[in-house]
C-alpha positions in Angstrom: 61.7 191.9 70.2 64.3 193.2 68.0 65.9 190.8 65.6 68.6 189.1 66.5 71.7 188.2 64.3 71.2 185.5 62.1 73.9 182.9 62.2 74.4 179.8 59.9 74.9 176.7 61.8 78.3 175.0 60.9 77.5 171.1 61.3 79.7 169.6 63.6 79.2 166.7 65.6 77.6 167.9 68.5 75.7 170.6 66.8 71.8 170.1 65.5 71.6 170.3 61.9 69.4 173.2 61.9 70.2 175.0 58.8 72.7 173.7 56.3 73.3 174.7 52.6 70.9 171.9 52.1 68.4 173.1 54.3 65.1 172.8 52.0 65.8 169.5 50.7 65.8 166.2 52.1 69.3 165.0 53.0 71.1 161.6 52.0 73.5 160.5 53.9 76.6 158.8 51.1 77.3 156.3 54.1 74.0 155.2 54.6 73.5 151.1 53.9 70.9 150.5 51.3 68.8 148.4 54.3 65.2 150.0 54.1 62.8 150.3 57.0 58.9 150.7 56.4 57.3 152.8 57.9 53.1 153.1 58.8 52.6 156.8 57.3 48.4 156.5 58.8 47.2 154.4 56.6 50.0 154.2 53.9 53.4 152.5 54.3 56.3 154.3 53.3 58.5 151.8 51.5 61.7 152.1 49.0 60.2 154.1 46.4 59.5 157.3 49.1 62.3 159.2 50.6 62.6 157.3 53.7 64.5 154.4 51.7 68.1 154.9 53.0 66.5 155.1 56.5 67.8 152.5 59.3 65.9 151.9 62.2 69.0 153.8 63.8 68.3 156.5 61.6 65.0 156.8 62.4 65.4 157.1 66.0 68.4 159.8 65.4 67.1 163.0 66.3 69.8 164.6 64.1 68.8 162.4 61.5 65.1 163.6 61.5 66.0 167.2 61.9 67.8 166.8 58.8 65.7 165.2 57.1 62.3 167.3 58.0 59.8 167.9 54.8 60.4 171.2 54.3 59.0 171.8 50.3 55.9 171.3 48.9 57.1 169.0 46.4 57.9 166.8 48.4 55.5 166.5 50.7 53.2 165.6 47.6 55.4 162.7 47.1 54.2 161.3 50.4 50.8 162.5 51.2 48.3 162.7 48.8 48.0 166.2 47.4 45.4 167.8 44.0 47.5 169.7 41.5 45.2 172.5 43.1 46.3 171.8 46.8 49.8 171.7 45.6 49.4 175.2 43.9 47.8 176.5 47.0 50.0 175.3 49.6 53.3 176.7 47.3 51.3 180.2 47.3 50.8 179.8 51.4 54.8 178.9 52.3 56.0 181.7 50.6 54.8 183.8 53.1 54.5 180.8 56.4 56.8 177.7 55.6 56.1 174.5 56.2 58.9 172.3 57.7 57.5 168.3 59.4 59.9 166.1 60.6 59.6 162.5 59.6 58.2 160.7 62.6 55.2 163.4 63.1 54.2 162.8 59.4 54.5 159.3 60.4 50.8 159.6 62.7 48.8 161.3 59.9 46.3 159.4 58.3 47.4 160.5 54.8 43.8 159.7 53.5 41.8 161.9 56.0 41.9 165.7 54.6 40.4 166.1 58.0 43.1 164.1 60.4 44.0 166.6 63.2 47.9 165.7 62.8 47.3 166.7 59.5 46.2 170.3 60.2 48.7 171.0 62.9 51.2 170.2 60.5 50.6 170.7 56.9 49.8 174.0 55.3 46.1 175.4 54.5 45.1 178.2 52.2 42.9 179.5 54.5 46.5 181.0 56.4 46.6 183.2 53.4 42.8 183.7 52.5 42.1 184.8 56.2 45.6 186.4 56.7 44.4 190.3 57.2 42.7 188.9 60.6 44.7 188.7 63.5 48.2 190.5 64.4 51.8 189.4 63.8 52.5 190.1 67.6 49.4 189.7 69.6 50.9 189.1 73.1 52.9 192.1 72.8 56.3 190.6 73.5 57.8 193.2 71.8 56.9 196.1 74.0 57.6 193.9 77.2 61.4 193.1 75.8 63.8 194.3 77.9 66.4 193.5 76.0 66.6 191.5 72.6 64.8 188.0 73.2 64.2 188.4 76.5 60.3 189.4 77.6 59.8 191.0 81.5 56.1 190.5 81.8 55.1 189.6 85.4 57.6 190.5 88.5 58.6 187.5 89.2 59.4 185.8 86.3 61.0 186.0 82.4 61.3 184.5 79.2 64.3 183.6 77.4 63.7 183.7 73.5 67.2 181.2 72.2 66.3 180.7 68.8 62.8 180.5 66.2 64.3 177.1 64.8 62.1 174.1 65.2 61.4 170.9 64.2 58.3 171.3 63.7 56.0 174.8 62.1 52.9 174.0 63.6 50.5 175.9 61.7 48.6 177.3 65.0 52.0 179.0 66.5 51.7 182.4 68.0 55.3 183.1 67.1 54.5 183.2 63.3 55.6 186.4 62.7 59.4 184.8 63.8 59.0 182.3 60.2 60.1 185.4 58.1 63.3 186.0 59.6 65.1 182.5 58.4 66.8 180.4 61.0 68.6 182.3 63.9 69.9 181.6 67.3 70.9 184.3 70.2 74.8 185.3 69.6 76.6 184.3 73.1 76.5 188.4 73.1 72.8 188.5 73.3 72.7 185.7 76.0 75.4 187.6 78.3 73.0 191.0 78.4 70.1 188.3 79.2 71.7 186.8 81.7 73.2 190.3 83.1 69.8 191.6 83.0 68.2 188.6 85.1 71.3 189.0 87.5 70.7 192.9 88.1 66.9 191.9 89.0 66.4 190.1 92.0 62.5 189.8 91.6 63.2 187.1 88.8 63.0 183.8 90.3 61.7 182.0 87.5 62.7 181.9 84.1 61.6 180.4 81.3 63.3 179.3 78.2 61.6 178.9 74.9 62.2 179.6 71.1 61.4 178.7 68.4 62.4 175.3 70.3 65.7 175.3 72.4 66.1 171.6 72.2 67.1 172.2 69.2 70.0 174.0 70.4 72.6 171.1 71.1 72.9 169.3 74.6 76.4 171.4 75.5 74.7 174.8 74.0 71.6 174.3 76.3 73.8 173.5 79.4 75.9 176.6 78.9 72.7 179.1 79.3 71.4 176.4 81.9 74.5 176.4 84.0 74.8 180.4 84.3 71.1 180.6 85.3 71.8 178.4 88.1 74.8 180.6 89.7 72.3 183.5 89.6 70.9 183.1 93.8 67.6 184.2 93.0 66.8 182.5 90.4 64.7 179.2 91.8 62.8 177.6 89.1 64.0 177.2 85.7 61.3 176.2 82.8 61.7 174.9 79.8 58.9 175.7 76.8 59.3 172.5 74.2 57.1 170.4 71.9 60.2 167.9 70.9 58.7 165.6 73.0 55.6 165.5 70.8 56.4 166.1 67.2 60.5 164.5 67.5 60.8 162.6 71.2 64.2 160.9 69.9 65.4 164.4 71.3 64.7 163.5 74.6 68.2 160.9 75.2 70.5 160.0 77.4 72.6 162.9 77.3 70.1 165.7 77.5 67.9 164.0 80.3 71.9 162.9 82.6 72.4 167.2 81.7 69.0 168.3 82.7 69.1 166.4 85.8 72.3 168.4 87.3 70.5 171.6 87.1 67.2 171.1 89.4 64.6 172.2 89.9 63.8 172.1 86.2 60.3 172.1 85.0 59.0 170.9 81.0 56.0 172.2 79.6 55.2 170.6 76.7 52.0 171.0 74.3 49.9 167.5 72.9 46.7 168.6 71.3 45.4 165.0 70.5 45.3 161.5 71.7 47.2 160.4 68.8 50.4 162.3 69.8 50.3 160.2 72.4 52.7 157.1 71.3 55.0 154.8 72.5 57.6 156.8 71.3 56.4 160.2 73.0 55.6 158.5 76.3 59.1 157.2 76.9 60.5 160.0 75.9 58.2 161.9 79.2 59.5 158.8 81.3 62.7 159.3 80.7 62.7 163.2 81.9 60.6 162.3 84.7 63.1 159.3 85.8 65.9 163.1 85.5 63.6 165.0 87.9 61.9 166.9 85.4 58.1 166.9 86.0 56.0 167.5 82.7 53.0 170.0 82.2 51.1 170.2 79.7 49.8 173.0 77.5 46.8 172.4 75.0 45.9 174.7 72.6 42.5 174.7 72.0 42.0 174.6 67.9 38.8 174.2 65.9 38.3 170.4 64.1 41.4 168.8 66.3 40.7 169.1 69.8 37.2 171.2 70.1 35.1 168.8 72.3 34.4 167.3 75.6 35.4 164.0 73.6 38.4 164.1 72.7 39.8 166.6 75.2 39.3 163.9 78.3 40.3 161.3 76.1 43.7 163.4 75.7 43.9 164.1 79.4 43.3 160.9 80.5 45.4 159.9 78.2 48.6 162.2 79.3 47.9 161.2 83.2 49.0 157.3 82.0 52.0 158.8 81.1 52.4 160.8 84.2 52.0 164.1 82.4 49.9 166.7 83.8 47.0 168.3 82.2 48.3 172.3 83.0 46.3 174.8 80.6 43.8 174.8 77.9 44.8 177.7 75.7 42.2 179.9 73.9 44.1 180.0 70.3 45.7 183.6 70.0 44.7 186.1 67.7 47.7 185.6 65.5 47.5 186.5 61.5 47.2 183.1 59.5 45.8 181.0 62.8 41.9 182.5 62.4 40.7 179.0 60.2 41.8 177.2 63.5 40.3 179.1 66.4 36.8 178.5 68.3 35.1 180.8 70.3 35.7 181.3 73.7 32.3 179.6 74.8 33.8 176.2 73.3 36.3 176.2 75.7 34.3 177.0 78.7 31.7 174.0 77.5 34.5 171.6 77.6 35.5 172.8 81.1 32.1 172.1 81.7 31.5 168.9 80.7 34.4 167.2 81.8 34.2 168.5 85.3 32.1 165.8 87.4 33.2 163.3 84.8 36.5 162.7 85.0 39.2 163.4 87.6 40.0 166.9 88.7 43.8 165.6 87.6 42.8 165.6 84.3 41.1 168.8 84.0 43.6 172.0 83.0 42.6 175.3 83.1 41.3 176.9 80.6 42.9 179.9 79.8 43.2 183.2 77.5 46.6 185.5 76.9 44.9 188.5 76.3 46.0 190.9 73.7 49.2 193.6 74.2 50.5 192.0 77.1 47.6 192.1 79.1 48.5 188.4 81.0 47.1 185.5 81.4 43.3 184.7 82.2 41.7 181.7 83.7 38.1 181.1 82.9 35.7 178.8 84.4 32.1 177.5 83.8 29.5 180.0 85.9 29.4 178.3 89.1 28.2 180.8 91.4 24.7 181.7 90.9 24.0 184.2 93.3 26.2 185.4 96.6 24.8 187.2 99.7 27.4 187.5 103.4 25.3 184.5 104.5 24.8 181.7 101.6 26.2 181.0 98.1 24.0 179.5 95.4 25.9 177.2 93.4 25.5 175.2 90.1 27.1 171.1 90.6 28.3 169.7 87.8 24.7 167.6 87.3 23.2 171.4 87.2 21.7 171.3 90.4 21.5 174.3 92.7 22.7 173.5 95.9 22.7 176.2 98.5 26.0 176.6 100.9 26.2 178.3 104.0 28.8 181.3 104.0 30.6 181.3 107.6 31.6 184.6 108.9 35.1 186.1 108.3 36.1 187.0 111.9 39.4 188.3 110.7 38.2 191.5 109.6 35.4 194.1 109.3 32.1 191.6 108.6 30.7 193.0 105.1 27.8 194.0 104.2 24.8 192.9 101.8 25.3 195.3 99.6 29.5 195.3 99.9 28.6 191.2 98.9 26.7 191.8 96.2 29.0 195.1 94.6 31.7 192.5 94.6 30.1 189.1 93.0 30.8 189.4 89.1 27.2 188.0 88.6 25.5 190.9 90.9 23.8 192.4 87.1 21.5 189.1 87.3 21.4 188.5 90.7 17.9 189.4 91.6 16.7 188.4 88.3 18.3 185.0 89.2 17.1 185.3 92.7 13.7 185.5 91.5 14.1 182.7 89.0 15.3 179.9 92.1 12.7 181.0 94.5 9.9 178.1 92.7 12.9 175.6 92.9 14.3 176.6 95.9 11.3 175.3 97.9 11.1 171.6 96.2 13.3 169.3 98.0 14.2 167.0 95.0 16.5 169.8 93.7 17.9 171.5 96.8 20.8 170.2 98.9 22.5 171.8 101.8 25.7 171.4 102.7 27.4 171.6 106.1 30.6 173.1 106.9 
């Protein structure tokens, strides 16, 4: 993608305060009453002597407020989290080259005793980013070949995605848009969105776009609706997506105004991204409620990172979980190859494991797919636990999710030419084992406490 024009935010009232003169310290508002508000930091209690004083419980549920005030230095973060005079060197070599930036209610759920906490490593800085930086590339999804024109990536046929701005409230440490953290704060000039939107208009195989950043909720409410609105005059455009984790890391966001705007521009879908239990709060949930009471259904997209969400465990604890807020499990995401992400990915097998083990064991609702983006471009991939054992044109040999074998009848395709043997076996991905395997069933195959049939 090329880079877009940076522009500094003026603040006005209906603006976020994305970037201000002030933007890497902590703002205090003059008007502010002295009132103080504590606040359960994990363990810890933020109280008057941290930075949260001036806060009012209006404050802290002010989105703006939050935004504004997001831990954005190292310094500071040491005055409310525990930090060595060694991490503290570390983490100030680290954010010069990938900055850190939390907003007040997502340091709010890390247990600021754990060095292990997995809110903690989403959000604060590790030298491993740097140590294990050479591994990886900047742009591994190759979303800069597939632009079409700046911040907008053509991928599949049918569908785009709209790049608004790399401003969040939030730098999770695992994003795949790292590369974006060099640039400073930008947003798309109403230039750039006009030759988006002329593009989508001239190509009527788009009928589903997607927007995504950065974040664009932080974009303000009447910003948002202006790139919504023309969307929605384009015919052939039928779905609209938006790409978000304010719900997550700052669901004060998710008010009133945005939810009454969002719900005049169906059929709009949010896909959000929780990666533990512990995102899931009072606070996050109604924030889901209220898009869902607008018409907005919510997916969600997992990223699968090493030491926060790796097992069978904790993963169907955090589907579960999202299906009590009425959010739906959608993907499991192998971690990208992206440069300063390498301390927080597991191998592919992990993922499949987990797959495995909650299948059988929990509902099929709560069960995503698990899936990779492959490198330059190349789409994604869904991958599944190995199922089918073998595969002639007359029976399947299956694994259940107990790991018995259960033999299934394969009916005849009358709609075409009937296949061969051989034609079966050419096409099954495990035809390389299959007579090994074949050979390996036949002793089983015969003893009636570990074979099944089923009838169509």
């Amino acid at each position: 993608m090329t880079k877009p024009e940076t522009i500094k935010f003026q603040i006005e009232e209906e603006e976020p305060p994305g970037i201000t003169a002030t933007r890497n310290e902590l703002v205090v508002e003059e008007e502010e009453p002295p009132g103080k508000l504590a606040v359960t930091v994990g363990t810890a209690i933020i109280n008057e002597n941290s930075f949260l004083a001036p806060a009012t419980r209006e404050n802290w549920n002010d989105w703006k407020w939050q935004f504004r005030n997001r831990i954005t230095t190292v310094e500071r973060l040491s005055t409310l989290t525990p930090l060595s005079a060694k991490e503290k060197t570390q983490l100030k070599l680290v954010t010069t080259k990938y900055p850190l930036s939390i907003t007040p209610y997502y340091l709010s759920l890390i247990n600021t005793y754990d060095p292990d906490d997995p809110i903690r490593k989403q959000a604060i800085p590790s030298f491993e980013e740097i140590a294990l930086g050479s591994i990886g590339f900047e742009d591994p999804l190759g979303e800069k070949r597939d632009s079409v024109v700046p911040g907008l990536v053509h991928r599949y046929p049918d569908r785009v995605l709209m790049v608004l701005t790399d401003i969040c409230p939030m730098l999770c440490r695992h994003c795949t848009r790292k590369r974006e953290w060099h640039n400073g704060g930008w947003v798309r000039t109403p230039g750039e969105i006009k030759t988006m939107l002329d593009y989508i208009r001239r190509h009527k195989s788009i009928r589903d776009v997607i927007l995504s950043g950065g974040d664009p909720l932080t974009l303000s409410t009447r910003r948002l609706e202006d790139v919504i609105s023309k969307l929605r005059q384009i015919d052939h455009v039928e779905i609209i997506r938006i790409g978000t984790r304010f719900p997550v890391v700052l669901p004060h966001r998710i008010d009133d105004e945005l939810c009454g705007m969002l719900s005049k521009y169906g059929p709009i879908w949010l896909n959000t991204q929780f990666n533990h239990p512990h995102e899931i709060t009072p606070e996050s949930a109604a924030a889901c409620e209220r898009l869902l009471r607008a018409g907005v259904p919510v997916n969600n997209q997992s990223v699968l990172l090493r030491g926060i969400n790796d097992s069978v465990a904790t993963q169907t604890k955090l589907c579960n979980s999202l299906l009590k807020i009425k959010v739906r499990p959608y993907y499991l995401f192998q971690c990208d190859e992206v440069q300063g992400t390498e301390h927080l990915r597991t191998s592919v097998e992990t993922g499949i494991k987990i797959i495995d083990g909650m299948r059988g064991h929990t509902s099929g609702l709560a069960i995503p797919s698990f899936v990779i983006d492959l490198p330059e471009g190349g789409g994604k991939i869904p991958l599944q636990p190995n199922y089918v054992l073998t595969q002639t044109k007359e029976e399947l040999v299956l694994r259940n999710y107990q790991g018995r074998f259960v033999w299934y009848r394969n009916p005849k395709d009358k709609k075409g030419p009937e296949p061969t043997a051989e034609t079966q076996i050419a096409n099954n991905p495990f035809s390389d084992s299959l007579n090994e395997t074949k050979r390996e069933l036949q002793p089983v195959r015969v003893r009636n406490e570990n074979r099944a049939r089923l009838r169509p």
